[in-house]
N, C-alpha and C positions, 0 to 999 in steps of 0.2 A: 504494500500500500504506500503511495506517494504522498499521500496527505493527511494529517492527522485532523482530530474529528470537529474543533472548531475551523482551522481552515475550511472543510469542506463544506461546512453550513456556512460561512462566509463566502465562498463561492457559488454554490447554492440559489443565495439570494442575489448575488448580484446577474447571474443565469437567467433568473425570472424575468429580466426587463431586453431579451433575447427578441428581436423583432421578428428575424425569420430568419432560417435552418443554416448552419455553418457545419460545413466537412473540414476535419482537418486529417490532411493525406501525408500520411507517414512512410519516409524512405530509410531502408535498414535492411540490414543483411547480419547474417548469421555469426561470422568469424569477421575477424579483424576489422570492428568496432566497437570501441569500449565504450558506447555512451548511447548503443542504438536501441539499447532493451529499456534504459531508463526513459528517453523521449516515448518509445511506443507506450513505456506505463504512462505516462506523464497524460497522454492523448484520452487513452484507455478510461480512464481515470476522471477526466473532464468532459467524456462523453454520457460516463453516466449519472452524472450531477444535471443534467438535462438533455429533455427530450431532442430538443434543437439544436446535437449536436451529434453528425456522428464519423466513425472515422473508418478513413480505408487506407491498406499496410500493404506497402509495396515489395518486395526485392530488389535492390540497387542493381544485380547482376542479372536476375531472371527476367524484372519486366521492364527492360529497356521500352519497349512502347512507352510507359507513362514515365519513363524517366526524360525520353526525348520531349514527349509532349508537354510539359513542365519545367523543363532547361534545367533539369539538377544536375550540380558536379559536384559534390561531395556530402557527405551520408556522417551523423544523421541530418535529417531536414524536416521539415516541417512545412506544408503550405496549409495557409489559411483559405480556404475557401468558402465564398455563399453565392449570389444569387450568379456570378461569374469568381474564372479566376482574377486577381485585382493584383498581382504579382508579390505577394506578399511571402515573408519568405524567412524559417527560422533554422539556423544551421548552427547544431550546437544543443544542448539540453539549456530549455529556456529555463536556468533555476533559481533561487536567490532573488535577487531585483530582480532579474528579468521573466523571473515567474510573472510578476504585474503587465509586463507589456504583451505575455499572452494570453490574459484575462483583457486588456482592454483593445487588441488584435479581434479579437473573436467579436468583441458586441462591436469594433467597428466597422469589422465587416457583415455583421447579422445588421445595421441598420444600412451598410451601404452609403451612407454620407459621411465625409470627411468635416473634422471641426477644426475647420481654416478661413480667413479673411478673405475677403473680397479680392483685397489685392495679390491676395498668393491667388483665388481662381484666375486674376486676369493674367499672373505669370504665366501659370499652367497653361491655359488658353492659346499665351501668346506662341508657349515652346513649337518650334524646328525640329526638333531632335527628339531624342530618348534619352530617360534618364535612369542612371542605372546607382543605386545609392546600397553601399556598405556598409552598415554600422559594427564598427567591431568592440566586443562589448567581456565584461568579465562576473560573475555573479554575484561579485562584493562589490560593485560602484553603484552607488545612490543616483549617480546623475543619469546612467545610460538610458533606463528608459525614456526619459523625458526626449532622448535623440533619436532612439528608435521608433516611439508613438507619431514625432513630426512627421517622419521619412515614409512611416506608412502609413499615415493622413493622404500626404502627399500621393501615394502609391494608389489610392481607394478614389483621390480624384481626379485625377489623370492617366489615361490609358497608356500614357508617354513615360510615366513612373513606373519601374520597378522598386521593391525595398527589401536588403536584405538583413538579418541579424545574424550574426559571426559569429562565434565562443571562439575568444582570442585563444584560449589552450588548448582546442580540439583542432583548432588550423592553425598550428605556428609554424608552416611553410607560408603561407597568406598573409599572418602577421609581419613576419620577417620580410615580403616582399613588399609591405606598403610603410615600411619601418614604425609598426604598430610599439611604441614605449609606453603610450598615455591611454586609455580611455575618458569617454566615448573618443573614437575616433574613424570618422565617415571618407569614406573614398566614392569619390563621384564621376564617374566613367573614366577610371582608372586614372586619373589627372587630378582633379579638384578636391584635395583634404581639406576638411573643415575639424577642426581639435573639438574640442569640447561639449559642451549641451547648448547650442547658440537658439535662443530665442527665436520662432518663426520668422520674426518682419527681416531678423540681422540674416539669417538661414538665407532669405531670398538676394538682400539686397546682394549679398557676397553671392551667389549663382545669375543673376543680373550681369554681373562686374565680370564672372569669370568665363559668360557664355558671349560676348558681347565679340 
């Protein structure tokens, strides 16, 4: 069992304000992943705390269809899915702090709107491109959810966003390539680092600046 007995009534309740149905689609393989039996409990776990949620377990090695169909490269992962997939995307056991960012992953994609400013929609709106955002995060840092939840706000309202969450120790070939020292720390289409938990308005105006 993942979760002791007030957690789960704390979860529970927050479950009930679940707008409509969220799959969350587990990738994991047998041998040589140490951290892929804990995400599947982790799923397992939070499907049956409510109705409106349920999950399907892949093979990383067996069912390449849904591993292609989904872009995953490295196991374990996590996507959040509802009413579409919204590229939302957890790699690594979401645990510690980042247990919260997927409690509020899940209801925000069960309501399907992102809670961002007019002016982050007219960014989105304006984007050319695709955005492809990293968070790479550690289960002791306070602040990383708060960089994770923007990145997949973002993610939930623009089709141009993907968003991913890292566990800096489960990938430290990934960390070591984006010279990960600090958490949170976001890579945005393998160029644009952003260090810290930057407030939404700062978030944009620095991807403004660096897309320009």
């Amino acid at each position: 069992m993942v979760l002791n007995d007030k957690v789960r009534e704390q979860v529970k309740q927050k479950f009930g304000s679940l707008r409509n149905d969220v799959k969350l689609i587990v990738f994991t393989q047998e041998i040589e992943c140490d951290y892929c039996s804990d995400t599947r409990s982790m799923a397992e776990e939070l499907a049956r705390l409510s109705d409106r949620i349920q999950v399907e377990v892949y093979d990383f090695q067996k069912d390449s269809g849904q591993v292609k169909k989904y872009g995953i490269d490295k196991i374990p992962a996590m996507v959040i899915e509802g009413k579409k997939d919204y590229g939302i995307r957890f790699y690594g056991v979401p645990g510690g702090y980042e247990f919260s960012s997927l409690l509020e992953s899940v209801l925000l994609v069960s309501a399907g709107e992102a809670d961002i400013s007019d002016d982050t929609m007219d960014f989105l709106g304006s984007l050319s491109q695709e955005l492809h955002f990293q968070v790479f995060v550690t289960p002791t840092c306070p602040y990383c959810p708060r960089a994770v939840i923007l990145a997949h706000n973002l993610a939930v309202a623009s089709d141009k966003v993907r968003s991913d969450m890292v566990e800096v120790s489960e990938f430290m070939p990934l960390a070591m390539k984006y010279h990960v020292q600090g958490v949170p720390r976001t890579v945005i289409n393998e160029t644009i680092i952003v260090e810290g938990a930057l407030p939404e308005q700062m978030l944009i105006e620095k991807l403004r600046s660096e897309l320009k």
